[in-house]
C-alpha positions, 0 to 999 in steps of 0.5 A: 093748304087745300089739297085739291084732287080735281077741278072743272069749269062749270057753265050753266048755258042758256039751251044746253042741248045746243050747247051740248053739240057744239062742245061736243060734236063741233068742238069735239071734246070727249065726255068724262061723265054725264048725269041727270036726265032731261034737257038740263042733264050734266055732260062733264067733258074733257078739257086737257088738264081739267073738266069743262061742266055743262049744267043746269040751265041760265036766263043770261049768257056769261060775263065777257070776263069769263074766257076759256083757254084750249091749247091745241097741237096745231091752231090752223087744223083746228081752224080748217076743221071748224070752219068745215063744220060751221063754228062761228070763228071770231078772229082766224089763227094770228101769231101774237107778239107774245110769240103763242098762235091764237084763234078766236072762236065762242059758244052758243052763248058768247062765251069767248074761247081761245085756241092756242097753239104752242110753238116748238121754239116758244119758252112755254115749251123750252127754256135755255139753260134749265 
C-alpha cells in the first residue's frame, strides 16, 4: 500500500496573478507555502484537510471535470462576503435533496467550485445508532 504524508490539488492557471487574488484575497484562503519567483512563482494555500497548488502557467483554462469541493461552517455568510467582494456567483446557497446546502461559484479560469455547508442534522455530521 502507498502510505501517503500529504496531497494537494495543483492547477496551472491561465494569468496566475489574478488567480493568486482571487484564491487569496477574494476567497480567503491562508498560504502554506510559496516558491519560485516571478509571474509564474507557486502559492500553496490551505485547503481544510489538503493543499490547493497554484503554478506554473496553461494556454487553456481546465476541464468542466475538474471541480473542487470546500465545506465551509456557514454557506450563506460565504455568499454575503463574496458577493460583497465581487466573486462571480454561479448559483447562491440551495439546500439540495441530498440534504447538504451548496453554493456555486468559479475561478478566474472557469474552474467550478462548490461551497458546502454541513448541517448539524445531516448523517455526514451524526449517524443514530453508531
Amino acid at each position: 500500500m502507498v502510505h501517503v504524508l500529504s496531497g494537494r490539488t495543483l492547477l496551472h492557471p491561465t494569468d496566475p496573478e489574478r488567480s493568486r487574488t482571487f484564491y487569496g484575497e477574494q476567497l480567503g484562503l491562508g498560504v502554506y507555502r510559496e516558491f519560485g519567483t516571478g509571474p509564474e512563482r507557486g502559492t500553496v494555500y490551505f485547503l481544510g484537510g489538503g493543499f490547493l497548488e497554484l503554478s506554473g502557467r496553461s494556454q487553456t483554462p481546465p476541464s468542466p471535470a475538474v471541480q473542487l469541493w470546500m465545506q465551509v461552517a456557514d454557506v450563506t455568510a460565504a455568499h454575503e462576503e463574496l458577493v460583497a467582494k465581487g466573486v462571480d456567483i454561479v448559483r447562491p446557497p440551495v439546500k439540495e435533496p441530498w440534504g447538504l446546502i451548496e453554493m456555486w461559484i468559479t475561478d478566474p479560469d472557469g474552474c467550478r467550485i462548490v461551497l458546502v455547508e454541513v448541517p448539524e442534522d445531516h448523517p455526514i455530521r451524526y449517524r443514530p445508532g453508531i
